[in-house]
N, C-alpha and C positions, 0 to 999 in steps of 0.2 A: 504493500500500500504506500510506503513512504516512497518508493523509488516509482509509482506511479506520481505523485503528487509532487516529486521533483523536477521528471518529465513532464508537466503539464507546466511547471513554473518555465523548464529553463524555453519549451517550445511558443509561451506567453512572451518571454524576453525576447524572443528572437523574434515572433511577428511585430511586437511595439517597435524594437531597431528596424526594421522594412519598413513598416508604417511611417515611422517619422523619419527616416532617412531623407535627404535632401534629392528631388527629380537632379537624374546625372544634367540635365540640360542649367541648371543651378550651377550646378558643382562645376561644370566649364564655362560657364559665366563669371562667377568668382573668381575662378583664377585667372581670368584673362586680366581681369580687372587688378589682381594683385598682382599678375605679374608686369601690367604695364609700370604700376608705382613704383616697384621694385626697379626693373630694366631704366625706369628716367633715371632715376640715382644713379645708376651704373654710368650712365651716359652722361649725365654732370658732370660725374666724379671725372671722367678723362677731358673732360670738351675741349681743355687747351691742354694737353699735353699730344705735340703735336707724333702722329704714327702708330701712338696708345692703341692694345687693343687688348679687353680682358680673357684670361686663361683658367685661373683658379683659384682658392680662397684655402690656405694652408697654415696651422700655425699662427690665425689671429692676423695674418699679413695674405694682399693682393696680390697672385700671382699675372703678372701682363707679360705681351710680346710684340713684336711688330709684324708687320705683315706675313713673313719669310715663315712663323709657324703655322703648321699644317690648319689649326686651326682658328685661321683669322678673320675667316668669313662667316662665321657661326653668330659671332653677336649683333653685327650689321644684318644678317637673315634675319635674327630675331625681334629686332627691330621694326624692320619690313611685314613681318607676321603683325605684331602688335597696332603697326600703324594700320594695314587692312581690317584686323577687327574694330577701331575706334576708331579712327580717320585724325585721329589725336595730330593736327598742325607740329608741333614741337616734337612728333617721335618723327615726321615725315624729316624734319630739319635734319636730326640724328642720322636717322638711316642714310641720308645721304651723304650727309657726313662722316660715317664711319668706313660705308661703302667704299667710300675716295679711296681711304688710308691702304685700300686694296689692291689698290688697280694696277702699281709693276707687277704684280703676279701672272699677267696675261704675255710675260714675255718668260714667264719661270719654264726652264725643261730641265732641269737637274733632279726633280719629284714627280709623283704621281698625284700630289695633291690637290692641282690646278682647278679640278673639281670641286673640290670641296671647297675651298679658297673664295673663287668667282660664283659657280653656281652658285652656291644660296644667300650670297650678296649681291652680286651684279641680275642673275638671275633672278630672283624675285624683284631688284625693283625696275627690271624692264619691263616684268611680268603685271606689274601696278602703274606704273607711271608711263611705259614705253620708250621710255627716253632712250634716243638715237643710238644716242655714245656710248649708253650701254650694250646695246646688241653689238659695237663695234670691240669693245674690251672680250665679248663671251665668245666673238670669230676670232678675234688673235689668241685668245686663249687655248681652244678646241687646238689650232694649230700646234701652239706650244705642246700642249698634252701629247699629240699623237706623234712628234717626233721621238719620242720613246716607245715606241712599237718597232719591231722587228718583227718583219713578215716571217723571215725563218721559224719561230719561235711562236708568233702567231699572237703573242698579248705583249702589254704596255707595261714594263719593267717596272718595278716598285722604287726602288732603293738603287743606289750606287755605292753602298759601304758593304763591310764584311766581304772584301774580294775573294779572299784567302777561303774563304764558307761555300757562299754562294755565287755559283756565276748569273744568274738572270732570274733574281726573286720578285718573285709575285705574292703580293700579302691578300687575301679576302675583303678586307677592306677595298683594296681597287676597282672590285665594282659598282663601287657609289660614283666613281670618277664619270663610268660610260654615260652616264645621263646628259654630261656637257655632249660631249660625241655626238649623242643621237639629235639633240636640239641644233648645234651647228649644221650637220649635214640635212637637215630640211632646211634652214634657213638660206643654206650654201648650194643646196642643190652636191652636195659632195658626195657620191658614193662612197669614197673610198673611205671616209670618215665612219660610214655605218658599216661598212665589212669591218674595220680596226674594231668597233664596241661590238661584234655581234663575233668578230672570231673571239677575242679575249674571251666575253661570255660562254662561247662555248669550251672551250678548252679549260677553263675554267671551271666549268660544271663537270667536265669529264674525267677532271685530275684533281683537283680540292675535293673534293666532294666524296664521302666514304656509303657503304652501305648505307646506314642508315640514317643520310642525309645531314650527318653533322658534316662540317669541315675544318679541315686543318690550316691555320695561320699564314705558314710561310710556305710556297711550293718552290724551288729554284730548279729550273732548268738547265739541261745542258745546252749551250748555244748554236749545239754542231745538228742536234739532231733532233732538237725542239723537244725532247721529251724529259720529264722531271728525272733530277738526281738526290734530291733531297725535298722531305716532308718532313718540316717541324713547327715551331712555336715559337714565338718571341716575347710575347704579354700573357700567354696563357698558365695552364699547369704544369703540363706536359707535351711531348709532340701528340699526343693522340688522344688529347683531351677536347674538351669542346667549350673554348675558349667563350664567353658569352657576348661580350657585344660583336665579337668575329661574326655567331651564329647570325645576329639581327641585323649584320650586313647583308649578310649572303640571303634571307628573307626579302630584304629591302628590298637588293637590287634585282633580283627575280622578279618581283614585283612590278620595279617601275622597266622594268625590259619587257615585260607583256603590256603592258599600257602604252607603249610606245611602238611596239612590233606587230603585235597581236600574234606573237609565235606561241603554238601552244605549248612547247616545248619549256615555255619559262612560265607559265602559269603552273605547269605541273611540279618545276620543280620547287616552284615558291610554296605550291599545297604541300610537298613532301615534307620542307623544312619546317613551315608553320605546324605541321603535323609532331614532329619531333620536339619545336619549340614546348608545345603546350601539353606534350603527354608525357613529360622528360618525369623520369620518379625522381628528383633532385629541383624541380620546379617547385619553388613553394606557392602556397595557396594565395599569393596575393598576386604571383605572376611580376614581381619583382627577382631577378635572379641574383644568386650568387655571381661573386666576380667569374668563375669558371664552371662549368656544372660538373666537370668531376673533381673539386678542390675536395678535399676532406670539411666535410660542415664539424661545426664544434662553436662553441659560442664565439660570437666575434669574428665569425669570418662575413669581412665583406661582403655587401651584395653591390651590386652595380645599377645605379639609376639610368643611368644613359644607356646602358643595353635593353632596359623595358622602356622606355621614350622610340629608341629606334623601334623596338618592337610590336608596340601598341601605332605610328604612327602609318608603319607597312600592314600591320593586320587591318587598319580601318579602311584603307585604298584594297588589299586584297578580296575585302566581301565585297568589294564590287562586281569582282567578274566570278564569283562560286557561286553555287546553289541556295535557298534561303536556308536552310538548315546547316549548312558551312557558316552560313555568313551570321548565325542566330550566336554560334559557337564560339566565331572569334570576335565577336560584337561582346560576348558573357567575359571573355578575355579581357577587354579593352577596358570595359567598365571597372574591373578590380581593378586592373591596372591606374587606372585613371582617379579613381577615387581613391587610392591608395598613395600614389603623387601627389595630389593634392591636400590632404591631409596633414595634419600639423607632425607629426611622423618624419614627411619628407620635404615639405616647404616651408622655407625658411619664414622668420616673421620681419616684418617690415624692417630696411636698414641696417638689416644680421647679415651673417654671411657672407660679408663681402659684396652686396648687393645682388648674389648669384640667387636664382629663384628655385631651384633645387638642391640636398642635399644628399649624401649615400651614394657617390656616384666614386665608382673605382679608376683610375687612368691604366698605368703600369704597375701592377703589382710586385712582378715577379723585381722590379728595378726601385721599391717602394716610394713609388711615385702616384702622389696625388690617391692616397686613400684614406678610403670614406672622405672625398671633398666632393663642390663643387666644380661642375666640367661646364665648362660654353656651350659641348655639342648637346651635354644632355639636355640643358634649356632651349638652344635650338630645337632638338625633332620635340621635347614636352610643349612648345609652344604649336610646331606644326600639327602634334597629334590633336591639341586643343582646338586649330582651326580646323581640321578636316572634323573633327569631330560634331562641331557647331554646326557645319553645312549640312550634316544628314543628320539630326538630332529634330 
């Protein structure tokens, strides 16, 4: 009797938290809202410090960089996100101000970055504004990028270090790059632009990519005969671990490769991964990951905000092209995820943090860099998840 009357209480608790739980269309309102207040500060804090761009929040102190880190386009995107949802006059000044800080990067070919860099700065705010100059930085850009392709080889070289390791590494992360690719060569009318992102992709899918749809970090090539000599890891656990925000690249960029191609070949493989993402026995129930999913859990280990950000903001583009019951699935995803982000758990409160809008996000573990802090990119894709979210909501 007592253990009936306990069940009735704890299953009374759980309907009144449903019942008074805030509509998720709330809870992405909210945070757009605090994250714009938060991100103005941000962008005070630097306004005249001229080539400023924020990195991470470590130790009570700001971590910055100037353009040349990989991830210099990330708070100008978010920006760009912010101003589309409000029309906020003073975030539009911003973004285009921080944008600037960006733009020798369109002559970078020593990295694979150039993507990431431009697109989601230059990129969204041609995507908003139109502005001329900027579709001209994202053409000399595209160019930059694909001078590190070797047809031999057949994908866009990651890195130029570690000679002595690797002769031609390709990191997973590189397929966030292909989206400038595929934008340029419609704009350019460039074939050859879309065979470069569409071999990479495939070859990539064919040699990263393990049975069971996790992949491996680092593939390096042999130069002579295009085929991998080495499979390992560079931020993750292990070589044949399944490093977590790696996994939410390789989700992403399957993703936006079918939205751009309509190859079915990359929708499937984007179901495969989301499929592994969210059935992983090492997944916890918020759908916030660990920094690696085969780390040894124990109290205190890291999880990684910015790998459920990339995650949550590719699952809500991927239920577009599934079935309603895929897409019921990873929409059940998205909402823990999301309500889970936004929560005082993982967002910071006003003017904390480094002005960064997220916290819990891992960088380089294995190099004990940037853990448990604030990451750029994570508030990037948590701000794109929050706009793609708002539009079908």
């Amino acid at each position: 009797m007592r253990r009936y009357f306990l069940a009735l209480l704890l299953t009374g608790l759980l309907w009144c938290n449903l019942a008074t739980a805030q509509p998720l269309k709330t809870v992405v309102e909210k945070a757009l809202a605090f994250s714009e207040q938060q991100s103005l500060l941000m962008a005070r804090k630097y306004e005249h410090e001229a080539g400023v761009l924020p990195r991470s929040f470590e130790g009570g102190k700001n971590t910055v960089s100037d353009s040349r880190w990989w991830c210099s386009g990330f708070f100008p995107g978010s920006l760009w996100y912010l101003y589309e949802n409000s029309k906020n006059p003073e975030l539009l000044t911003f973004a285009k101000q921080y944008t600037d800080r960006v733009e020798r990067e369109k002559y970078t070919t020593d990295n694979h970055d150039v993507g990431f860099m431009l697109y989601c700065s230059f990129g969204n705010g041609l995507r908003l504004t139109k502005e001329a100059s900027y579709q001209k930085v994202l053409l000399t850009g595209a160019q930059s990028l694909a001078t590190r392709y070797d047809p031999k080889v057949g994908l866009i070289r990651s890195w130029d270090h570690n000679k002595t390791i690797w002769q031609y590494p390709v990191i997973i992360d590189n397929i966030m790059n292909l989206e400038l690719l595929l934008w340029a060569s419609k704009q350019s009318g460039s074939e050859q632009l879309k065979k470069t992102a569409l071999s990479h992709a495939d070859k990539t899918m064919k040699h990263h990519f393990r049975p069971d749809f996790s992949s491996y970090h680092v593939v390096s090539y042999d130069r002579q005969t295009g085929l991998p000599h080495k499979k390992q890891t560079h931020q993750g656990y292990a070589d044949d671990s399944a490093w977590s925000r790696g996994q939410a690249w390789g989700l992403y960029g399957y993703t936006y490769l079918y939205r751009e191609t309509r190859e079915k070949r990359y929708l499937e493989q984007a179901k495969h991964i989301a499929s592994f993402l969210i059935h992983h026995p090492q997944m916890p129930e918020n759908f916030i990951p660990y920094w690696d999913y085969n780390a040894p859990q124990k109290a205190g280990t890291p999880r990684d905000a910015s790998a459920a950000c990339i995650m949550a903001s590719a699952l809500i583009e991927l239920g577009d092209f599934v079935n309603a019951n895929t897409k019921k699935k990873y929409m059940e995803v998205v909402e823990k995820q999301i309500r889970t982000l936004a929560s005082d758990e993982y967002t910071a409160k006003l003017g904390e943090n480094g002005n960064f809008i997220l916290m819990h996000s891992t960088g380089a573990f294995p190099f004990k860099s940037e853990i448990d802090a604030p990451l750029t990119y994570a508030d990037y894709y948590y701000l794109e998840a929050l706009s793609r979210l708002k539009k079908r909501l």
